[in-house]
C-alpha positions as MATLAB code, in Angstrom:
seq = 'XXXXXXXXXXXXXXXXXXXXXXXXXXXXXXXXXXXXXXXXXXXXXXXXXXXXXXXXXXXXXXXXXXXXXXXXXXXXXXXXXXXXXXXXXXXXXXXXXXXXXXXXXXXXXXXXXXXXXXXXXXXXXXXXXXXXXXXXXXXXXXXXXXXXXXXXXXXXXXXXXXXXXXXXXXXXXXXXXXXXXXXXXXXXXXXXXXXXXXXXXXXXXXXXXXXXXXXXXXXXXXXXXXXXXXXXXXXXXXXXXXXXXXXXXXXXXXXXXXXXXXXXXXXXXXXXXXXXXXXXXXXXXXXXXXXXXXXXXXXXXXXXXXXXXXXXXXXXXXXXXXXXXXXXXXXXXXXXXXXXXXXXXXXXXXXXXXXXXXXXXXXXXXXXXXXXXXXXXXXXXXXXXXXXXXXXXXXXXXXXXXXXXXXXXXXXXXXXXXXXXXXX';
ca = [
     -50.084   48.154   20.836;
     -53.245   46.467   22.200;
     -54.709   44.479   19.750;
     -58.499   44.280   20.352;
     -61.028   41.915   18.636;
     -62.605   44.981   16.467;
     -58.783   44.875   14.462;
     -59.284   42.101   12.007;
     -56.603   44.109   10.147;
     -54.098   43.678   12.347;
     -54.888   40.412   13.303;
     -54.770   39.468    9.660;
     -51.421   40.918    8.906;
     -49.670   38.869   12.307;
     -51.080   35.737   10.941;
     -49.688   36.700    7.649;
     -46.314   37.038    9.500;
     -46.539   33.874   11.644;
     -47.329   31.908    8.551;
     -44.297   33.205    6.868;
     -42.076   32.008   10.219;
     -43.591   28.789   10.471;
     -42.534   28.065    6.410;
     -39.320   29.305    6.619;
     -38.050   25.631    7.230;
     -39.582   24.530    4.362;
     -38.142   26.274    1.577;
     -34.212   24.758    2.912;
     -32.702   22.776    0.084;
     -33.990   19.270    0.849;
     -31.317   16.707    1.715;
     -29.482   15.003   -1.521;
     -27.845   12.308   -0.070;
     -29.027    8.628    0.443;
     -30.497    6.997    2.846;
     -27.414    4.820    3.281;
     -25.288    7.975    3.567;
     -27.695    8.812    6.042;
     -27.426    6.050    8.187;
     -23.691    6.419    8.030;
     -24.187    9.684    9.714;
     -26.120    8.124   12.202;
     -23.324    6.578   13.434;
     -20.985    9.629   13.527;
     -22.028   10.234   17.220;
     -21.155   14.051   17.566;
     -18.798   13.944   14.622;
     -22.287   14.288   12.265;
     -22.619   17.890   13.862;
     -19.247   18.662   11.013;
     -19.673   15.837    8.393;
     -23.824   17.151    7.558;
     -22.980   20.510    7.049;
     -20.128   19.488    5.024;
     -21.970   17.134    3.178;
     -24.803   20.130    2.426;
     -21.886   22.077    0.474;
     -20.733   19.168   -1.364;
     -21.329   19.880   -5.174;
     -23.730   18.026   -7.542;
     -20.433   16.550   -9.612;
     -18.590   15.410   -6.596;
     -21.759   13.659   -4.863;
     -20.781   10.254   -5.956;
     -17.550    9.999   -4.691;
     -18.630   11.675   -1.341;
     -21.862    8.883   -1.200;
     -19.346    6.193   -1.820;
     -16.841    7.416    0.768;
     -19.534    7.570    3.312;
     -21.323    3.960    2.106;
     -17.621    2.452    2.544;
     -16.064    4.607    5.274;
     -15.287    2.546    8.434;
     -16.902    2.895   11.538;
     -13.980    4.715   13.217;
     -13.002    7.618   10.701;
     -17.020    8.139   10.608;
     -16.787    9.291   14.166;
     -13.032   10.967   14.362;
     -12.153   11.775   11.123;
     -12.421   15.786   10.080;
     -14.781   16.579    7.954;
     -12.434   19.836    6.069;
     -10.079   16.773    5.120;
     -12.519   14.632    3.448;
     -13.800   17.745    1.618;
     -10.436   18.589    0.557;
      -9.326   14.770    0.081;
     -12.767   14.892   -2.625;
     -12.304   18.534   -4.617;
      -8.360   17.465   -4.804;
      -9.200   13.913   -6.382;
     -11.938   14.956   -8.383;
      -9.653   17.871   -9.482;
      -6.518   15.378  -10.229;
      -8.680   13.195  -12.725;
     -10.347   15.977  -14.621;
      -6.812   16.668  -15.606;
      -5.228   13.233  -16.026;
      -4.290   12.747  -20.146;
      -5.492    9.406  -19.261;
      -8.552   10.568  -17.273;
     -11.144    8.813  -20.213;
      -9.480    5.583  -19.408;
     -10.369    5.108  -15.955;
     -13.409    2.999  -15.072;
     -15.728    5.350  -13.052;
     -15.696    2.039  -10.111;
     -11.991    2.106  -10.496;
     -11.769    5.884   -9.569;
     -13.947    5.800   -6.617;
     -11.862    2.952   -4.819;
      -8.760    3.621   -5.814;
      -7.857    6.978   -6.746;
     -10.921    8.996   -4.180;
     -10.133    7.786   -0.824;
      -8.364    9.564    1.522;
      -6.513    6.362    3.075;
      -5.238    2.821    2.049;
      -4.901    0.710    5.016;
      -4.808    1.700    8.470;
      -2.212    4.403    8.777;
      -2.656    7.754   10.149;
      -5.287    9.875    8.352;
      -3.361   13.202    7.649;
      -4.013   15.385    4.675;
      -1.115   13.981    2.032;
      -2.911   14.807   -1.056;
      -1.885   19.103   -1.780;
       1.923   17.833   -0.760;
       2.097   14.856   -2.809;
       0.264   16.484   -5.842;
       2.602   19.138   -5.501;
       5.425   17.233   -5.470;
       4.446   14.072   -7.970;
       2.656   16.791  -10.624;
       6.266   18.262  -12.483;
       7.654   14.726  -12.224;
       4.916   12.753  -14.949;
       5.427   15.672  -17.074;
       5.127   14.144  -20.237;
       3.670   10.732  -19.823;
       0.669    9.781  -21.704;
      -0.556    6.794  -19.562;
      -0.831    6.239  -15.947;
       1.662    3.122  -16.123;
       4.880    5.142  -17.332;
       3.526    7.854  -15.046;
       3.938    5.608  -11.856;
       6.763    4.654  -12.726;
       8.150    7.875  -13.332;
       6.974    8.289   -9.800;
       8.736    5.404   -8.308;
      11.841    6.291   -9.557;
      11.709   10.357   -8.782;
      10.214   10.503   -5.674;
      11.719    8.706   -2.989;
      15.265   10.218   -3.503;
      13.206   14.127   -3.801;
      11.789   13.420   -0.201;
      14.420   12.054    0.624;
      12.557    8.617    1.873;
      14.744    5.392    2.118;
      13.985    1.574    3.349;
      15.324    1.489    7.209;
      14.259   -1.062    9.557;
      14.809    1.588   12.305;
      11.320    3.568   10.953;
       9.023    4.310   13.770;
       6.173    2.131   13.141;
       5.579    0.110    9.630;
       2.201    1.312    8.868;
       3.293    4.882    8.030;
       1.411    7.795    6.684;
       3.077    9.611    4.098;
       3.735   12.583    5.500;
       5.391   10.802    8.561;
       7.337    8.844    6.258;
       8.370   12.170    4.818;
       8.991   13.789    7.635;
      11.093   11.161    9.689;
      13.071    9.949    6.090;
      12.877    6.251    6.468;
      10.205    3.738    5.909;
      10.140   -0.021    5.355;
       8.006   -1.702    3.073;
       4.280   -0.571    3.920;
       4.698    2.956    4.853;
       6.844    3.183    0.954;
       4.216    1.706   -0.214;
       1.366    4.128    1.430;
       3.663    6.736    0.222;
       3.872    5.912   -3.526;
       0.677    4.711   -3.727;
      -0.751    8.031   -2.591;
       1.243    9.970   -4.491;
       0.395    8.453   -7.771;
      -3.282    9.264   -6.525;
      -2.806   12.321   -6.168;
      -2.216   13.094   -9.906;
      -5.068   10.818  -11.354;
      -3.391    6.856  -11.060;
      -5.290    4.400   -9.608;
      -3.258    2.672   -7.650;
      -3.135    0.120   -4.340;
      -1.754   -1.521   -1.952;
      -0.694   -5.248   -2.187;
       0.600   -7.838    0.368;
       1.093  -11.067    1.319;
       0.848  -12.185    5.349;
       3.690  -14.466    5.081;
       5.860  -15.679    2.238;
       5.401  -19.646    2.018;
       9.084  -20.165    2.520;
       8.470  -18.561    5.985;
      10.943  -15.594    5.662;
       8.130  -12.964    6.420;
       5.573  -11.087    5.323;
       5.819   -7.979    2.445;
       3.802   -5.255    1.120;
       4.066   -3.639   -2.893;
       2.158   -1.731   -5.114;
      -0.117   -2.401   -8.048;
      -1.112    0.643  -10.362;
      -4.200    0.511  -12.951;
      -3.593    0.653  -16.758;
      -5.657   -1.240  -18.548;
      -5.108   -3.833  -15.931;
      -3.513   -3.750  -12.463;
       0.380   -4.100  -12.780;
       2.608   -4.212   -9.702;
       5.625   -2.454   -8.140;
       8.087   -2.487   -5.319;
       8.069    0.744   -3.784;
      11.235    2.746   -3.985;
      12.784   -0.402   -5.956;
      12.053    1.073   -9.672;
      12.953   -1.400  -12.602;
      14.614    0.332  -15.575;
      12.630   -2.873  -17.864;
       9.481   -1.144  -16.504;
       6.628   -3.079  -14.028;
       5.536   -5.979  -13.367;
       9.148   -6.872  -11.932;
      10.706   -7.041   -8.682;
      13.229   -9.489   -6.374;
      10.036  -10.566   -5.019;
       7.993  -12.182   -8.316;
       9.313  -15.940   -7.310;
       8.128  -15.514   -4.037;
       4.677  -14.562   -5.253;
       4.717  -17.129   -7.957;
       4.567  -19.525   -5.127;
       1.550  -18.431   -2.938;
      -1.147  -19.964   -1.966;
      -4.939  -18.631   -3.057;
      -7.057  -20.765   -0.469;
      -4.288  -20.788    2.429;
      -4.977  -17.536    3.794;
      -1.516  -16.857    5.323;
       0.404  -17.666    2.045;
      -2.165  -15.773   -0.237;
      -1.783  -12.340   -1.669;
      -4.333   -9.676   -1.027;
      -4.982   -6.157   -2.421;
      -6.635   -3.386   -0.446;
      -9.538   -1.959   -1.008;
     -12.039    0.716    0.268;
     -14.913   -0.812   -1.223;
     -17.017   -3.027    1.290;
     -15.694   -7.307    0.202;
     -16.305   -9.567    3.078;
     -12.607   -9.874    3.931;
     -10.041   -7.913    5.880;
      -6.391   -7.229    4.606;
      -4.396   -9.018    6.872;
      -1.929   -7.014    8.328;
       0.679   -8.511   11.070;
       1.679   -4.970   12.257;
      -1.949   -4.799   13.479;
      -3.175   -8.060   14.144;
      -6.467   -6.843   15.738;
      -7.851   -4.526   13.050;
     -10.193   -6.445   10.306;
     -12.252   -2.933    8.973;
      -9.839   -2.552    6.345;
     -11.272   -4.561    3.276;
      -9.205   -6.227    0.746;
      -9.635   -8.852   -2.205;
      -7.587  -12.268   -2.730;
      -5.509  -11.876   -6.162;
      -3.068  -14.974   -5.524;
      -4.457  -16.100   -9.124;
      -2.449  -13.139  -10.942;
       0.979  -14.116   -9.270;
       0.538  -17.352   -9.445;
       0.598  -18.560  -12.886;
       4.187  -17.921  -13.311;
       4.660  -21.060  -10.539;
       5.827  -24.330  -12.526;
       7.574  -27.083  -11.371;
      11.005  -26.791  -12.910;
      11.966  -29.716  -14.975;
      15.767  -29.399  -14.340;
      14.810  -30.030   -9.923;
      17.154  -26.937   -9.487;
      16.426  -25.137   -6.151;
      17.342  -21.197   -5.468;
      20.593  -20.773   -3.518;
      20.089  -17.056   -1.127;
      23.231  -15.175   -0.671;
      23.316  -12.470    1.913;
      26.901  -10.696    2.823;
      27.429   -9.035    6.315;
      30.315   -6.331    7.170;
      31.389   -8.076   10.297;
      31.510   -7.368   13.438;
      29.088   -4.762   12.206;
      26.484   -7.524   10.989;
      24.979   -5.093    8.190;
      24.280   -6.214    4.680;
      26.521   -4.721    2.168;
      26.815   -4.793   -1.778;
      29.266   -7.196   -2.708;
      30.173   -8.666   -5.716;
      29.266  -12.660   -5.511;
      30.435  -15.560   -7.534;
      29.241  -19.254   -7.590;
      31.169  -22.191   -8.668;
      29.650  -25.590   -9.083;
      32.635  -28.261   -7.530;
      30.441  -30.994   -9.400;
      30.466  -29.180  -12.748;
      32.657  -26.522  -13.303;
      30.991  -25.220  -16.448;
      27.987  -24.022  -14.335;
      28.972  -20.395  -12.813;
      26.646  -17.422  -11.376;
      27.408  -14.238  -10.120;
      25.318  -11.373   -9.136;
      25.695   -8.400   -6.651;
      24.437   -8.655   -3.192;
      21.789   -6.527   -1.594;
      22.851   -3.732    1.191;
      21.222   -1.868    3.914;
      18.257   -0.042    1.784;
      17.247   -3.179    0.047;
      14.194   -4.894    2.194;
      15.176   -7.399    4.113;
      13.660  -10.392    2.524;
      15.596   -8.934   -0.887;
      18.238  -11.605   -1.172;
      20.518  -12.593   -4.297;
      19.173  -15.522   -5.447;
      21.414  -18.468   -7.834;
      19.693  -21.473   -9.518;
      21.758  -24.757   -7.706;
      21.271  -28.713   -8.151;
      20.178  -30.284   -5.246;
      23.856  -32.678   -3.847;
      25.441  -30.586   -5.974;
      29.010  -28.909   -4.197;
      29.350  -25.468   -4.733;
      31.934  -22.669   -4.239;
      30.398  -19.266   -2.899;
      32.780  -16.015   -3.003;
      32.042  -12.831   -2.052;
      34.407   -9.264   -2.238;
      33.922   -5.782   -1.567;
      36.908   -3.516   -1.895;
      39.739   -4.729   -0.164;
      37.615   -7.889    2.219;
      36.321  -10.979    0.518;
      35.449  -14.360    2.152;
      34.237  -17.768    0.284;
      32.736  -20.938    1.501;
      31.542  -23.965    0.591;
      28.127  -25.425    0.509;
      25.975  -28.329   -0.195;
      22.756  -27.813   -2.148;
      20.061  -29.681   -0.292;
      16.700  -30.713   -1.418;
      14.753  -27.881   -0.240;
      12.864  -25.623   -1.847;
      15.427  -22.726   -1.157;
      18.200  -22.622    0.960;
      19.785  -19.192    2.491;
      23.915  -18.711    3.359;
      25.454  -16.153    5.276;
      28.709  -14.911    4.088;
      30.877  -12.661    6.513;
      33.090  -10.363    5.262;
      35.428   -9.804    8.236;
      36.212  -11.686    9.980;
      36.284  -14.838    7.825;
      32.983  -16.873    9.196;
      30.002  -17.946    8.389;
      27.017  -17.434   10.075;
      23.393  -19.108   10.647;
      20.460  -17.211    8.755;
      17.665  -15.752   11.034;
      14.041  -15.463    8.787;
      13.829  -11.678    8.086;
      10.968   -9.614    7.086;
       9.465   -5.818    7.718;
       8.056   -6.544   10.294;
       8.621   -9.580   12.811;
       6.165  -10.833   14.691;
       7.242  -11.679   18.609;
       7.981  -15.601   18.882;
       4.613  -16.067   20.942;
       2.514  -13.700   18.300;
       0.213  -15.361   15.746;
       0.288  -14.060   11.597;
      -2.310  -12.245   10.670;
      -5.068  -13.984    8.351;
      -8.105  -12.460    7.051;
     -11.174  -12.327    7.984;
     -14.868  -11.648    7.529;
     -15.483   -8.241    7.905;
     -18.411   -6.846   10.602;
     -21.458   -5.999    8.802;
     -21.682   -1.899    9.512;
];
């Protein structure tokens, strides 16, 4: 059709048309989001192409979480990480504390950091939350608080996935699922793992370490859960007299807030101006964390007796493995003092040892039996804050005491102390 200048009719009804085109744009929903959330998606790089849309389809009562992951999420899962998992991770958590009995207790702040994000530390971002909500959901049926429900957690789940402490785990800073899948995990990747799970099903909950233990034996890595307060937990290493107990509470009692290798540090995924040192991965600092040496701590006295601890570890020579033993001490200077105690074994962490109370100068008797071996020795108490013995079962020596830990550093590497963390 030729459209001539005596057809103001026509020429009317194409402007109408081209109007209409041009305003299409303008009736799209209009952007909810922040501008901070927007200048996290700046720095997606060609990741933003699947977190905008994603973020577009988010729903109005899930927004705040998803602004808070994106104001907090480092600079490296902004530009690899998939944008169906954090969409999951979000309608999954949101969905887990809607039906939490306890869900009216939670601090909204305390939900976002520690019950919303998809990861603790640094390990492998895989989508754990369907499996472990599947799994941790039938065992807290019943519990009325998210305390007794991590600790029904701790005590169910590791022997359901079959998941036990083994130095021979393929890196320490498992994700759950590879703990899972490869059965063995030493003390962070248990942690990651029980710490997830209890997110899963509404408990705030995070991870907790130190970078090394002030009597030098190594570092470690726990778990504190929210209820009412935080309250901590070794992973896999349930206590029947409930939390807020574990073989490692002495060594905690004696670290050290403002030395930052002896301090203890809690993760977080909240932005806080310090990294959570981690000596499996000495050169990542993007993983935030906050010093809480001061709730350890208090329990460290001086005792008035001067008593030291005595460590007892038993090996199954030539084997050199720990084993469970039953242990006995006798004081040669005063017979009326005796100990025993059981000695840890193979799926016990390594820095786990049986501990007695001895007098420095003091001589003292140390047995040990399992089944048909047993081997004793004697010993001097010396004046040091805690002394470690080696007994060996077969054949009948005794052996030096190496520092063990979950993860040892090579004799040239450096521990891993926090830091400042880049401004994004």
């Amino acid at each position: 059709m030729v459209i001539s200048k005596r057809s103001p009719g026509v020429w009317f009804s194409l402007l109408t048309v081209l109007a209409a085109v041009v305003a299409i744009p303008q009736v799209q929903a209009e952007r909810w989001w922040s501008d901070s959330v927007e200048k996290a998606l700046s720095r997606a790089g060609t990741n933003r192409a699947a977190l905008a849309p994603m973020l577009e389809r988010t729903p109005e009562s899930q927004r705040e979480g998803m602004t808070f992951l994106f104001e907090n999420m480092p600079e490296i899962d902004l530009v690899t990480l998939d944008a169906g998992l954090i969409a999951t991770n979000t309608a999954l958590a949101y969905e887990a504390m809607s039906t939490a009995p306890w869900a009216k207790q939670i601090p909204p702040d305390v939900f976002l950091n520690d019950i919303l994000p998809y990861a603790c530390i640094n390990e492998l971002r895989d989508s754990w939350r369907p499996r472990l909500r599947e799994l941790a959901l039938p065992l807290i049926k019943g519990c009325t608080s998210p305390g007794e429900a991590a600790r029904r957690i701790n005590e169910r789940l590791f022997p359901l996935v079959n998941v036990k402490y083994s130095t021979k785990r393929r890196k320490p800073d498992q994700s759950p699922l590879e703990s899972i899948e490869s059965g063995m995990a030493t003390c962070t990747g248990l942690s990651v793992l029980l710490a997830d799970a209890c997110r899963a099903v509404g408990i705030p909950a995070r991870i907790v370490g130190t970078p090394l233990w002030i009597n030098l034996r190594g570092n470690h890595t726990w778990v504190e859960v929210w209820d009412g307060d935080w309250h901590f937990a070794g992973a896999a290493e349930p206590d029947p007299a409930g939390l807020d107990r574990g073989w490692f509470v002495h060594d905690a009692s004696q670290a050290k807030r403002d030395e930052p290798r002896h301090a203890i540090y809690a993760s977080s995924f909240r932005r806080s101006g310090t990294a959570f040192p981690m000596v499996w991965a000495r050169d990542i600092h993007w993983v935030p964390a906050v010093n809480v040496t001061d709730r350890y701590t208090p329990k460290s006295q001086a005792k008035a007796d001067g008593k030291i601890r005595l460590l007892v570890k038993v090996l199954d020579q030539p084997a050199g493995r720990r084993v469970k033993a039953d242990v006995s001490l006798g004081d040669l200077t005063d017979p009326s003092h005796v100990g025993t105690g059981v000695s840890r074994e193979e799926t016990a962490d390594m820095n786990d040892i049986l501990p007695f109370e001895v007098v420095p100068g003091h001589r003292y008797v140390v047995m040990a039996s399992a089944g048909w071996e047993a081997n004793h020795l004697q010993v001097t108490a010396t004046d040091a804050r805690e002394q470690v013995i080696v007994v060996s079962l077969s054949p009948r020596t005794t052996l030096s005491h190496p520092s063990q830990a979950c993860y040892l550093p090579s004799a040239n590497s450096r521990v891993a102390t926090p830091r400042p963390l880049p401004r994004p």
